[in-house]
N, C-alpha and C positions, 0 to 999 in steps of 0.2 A: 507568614506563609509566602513561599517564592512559587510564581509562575513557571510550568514546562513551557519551554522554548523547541517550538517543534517548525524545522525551516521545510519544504517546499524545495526540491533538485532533480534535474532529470539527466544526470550527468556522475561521472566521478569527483569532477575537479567541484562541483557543490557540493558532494559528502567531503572533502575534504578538507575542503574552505567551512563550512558546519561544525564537523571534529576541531580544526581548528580554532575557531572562535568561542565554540563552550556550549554548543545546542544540546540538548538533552536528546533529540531525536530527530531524524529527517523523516520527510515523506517522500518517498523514492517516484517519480511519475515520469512518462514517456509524454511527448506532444503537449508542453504546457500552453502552448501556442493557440490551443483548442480547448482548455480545461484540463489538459491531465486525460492520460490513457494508463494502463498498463504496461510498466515497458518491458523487457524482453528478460526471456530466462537469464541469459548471459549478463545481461547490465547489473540485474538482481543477484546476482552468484558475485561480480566482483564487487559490487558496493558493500555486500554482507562480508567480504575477506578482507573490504578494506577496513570495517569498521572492524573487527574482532582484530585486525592484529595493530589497529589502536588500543585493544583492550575494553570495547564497547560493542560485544557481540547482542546485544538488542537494541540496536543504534538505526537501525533501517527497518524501517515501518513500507510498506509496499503500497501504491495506492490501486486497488482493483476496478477497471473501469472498461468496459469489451468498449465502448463505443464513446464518441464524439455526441453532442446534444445533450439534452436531460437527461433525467436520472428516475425517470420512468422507465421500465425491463418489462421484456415479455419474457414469458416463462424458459424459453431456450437463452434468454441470455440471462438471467438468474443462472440456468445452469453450468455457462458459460463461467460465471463468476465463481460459482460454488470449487469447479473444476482447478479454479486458478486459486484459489484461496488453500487448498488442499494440496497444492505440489509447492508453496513459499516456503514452508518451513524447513524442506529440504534444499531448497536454495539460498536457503541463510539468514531468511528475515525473521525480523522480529516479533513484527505485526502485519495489520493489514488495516488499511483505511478504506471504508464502503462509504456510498451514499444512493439510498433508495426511497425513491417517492410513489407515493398513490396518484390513482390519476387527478386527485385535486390538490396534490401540491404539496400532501401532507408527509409527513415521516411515514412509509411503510415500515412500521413497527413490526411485524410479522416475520415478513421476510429478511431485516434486520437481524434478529432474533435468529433465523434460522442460518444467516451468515455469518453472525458469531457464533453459533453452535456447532460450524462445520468441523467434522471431524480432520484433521488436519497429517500429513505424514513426517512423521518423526524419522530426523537423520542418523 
């Protein structure tokens, strides 16, 4: 059994050095400097046209993240994510990388749950 190789790029020239070298999949992020944000409609439109016309149109995985700090959400920025998660797939990605915590630290499994459920808009 071989491990997916999923690199971490907030950039073009990382999806390409990625594509490049044999990753199975990148995680697209804005501000790695701070943890990783969401980065911008635009970055996520070319990174997904760069992968597809390598021939790896789910090659970019999106990382959703409204804010700097943990990864405890109040309900407006759940909605915030929900919103951003539902416009990626017309921007070309493949996926989408979350991470949500309860206030003690744990997996919110719930809201998890509800952000992979989101219904998403089809290009």
């Amino acid at each position: 059994m071989s491990l997916a190789v999923e690199i971490a790029v907030q950039d073009l020239e990382g999806v390409r050095i990625a594509l490049g070298e044999g990753a199975d999949r990148v995680e697209l992020c804005g501000a790695l400097g701070v943890g990783g944000l969401t980065p911008s409609p635009g970055m996520i439109e070319l990174a997904a046209a760069l992968a597809a016309e390598s021939g790896r149109p789910d090659f970019v995985n999106v990382l959703v993240r409204p804010r700097a700090g943990g990864f405890v959400y109040s309900g407006e920025e759940i909605e915030v994510v929900l919103r951003d998660i539902r416009q990626l797939r017309e921007l070309g990605a493949g996926g989408v990388v979350v991470g949500v915590l309860d206030d003690r630290g744990r997996v919110d499994g719930e809201t998890t749950a509800a952000l992979r459920d989101a219904p998403v808009r089809c290009r």
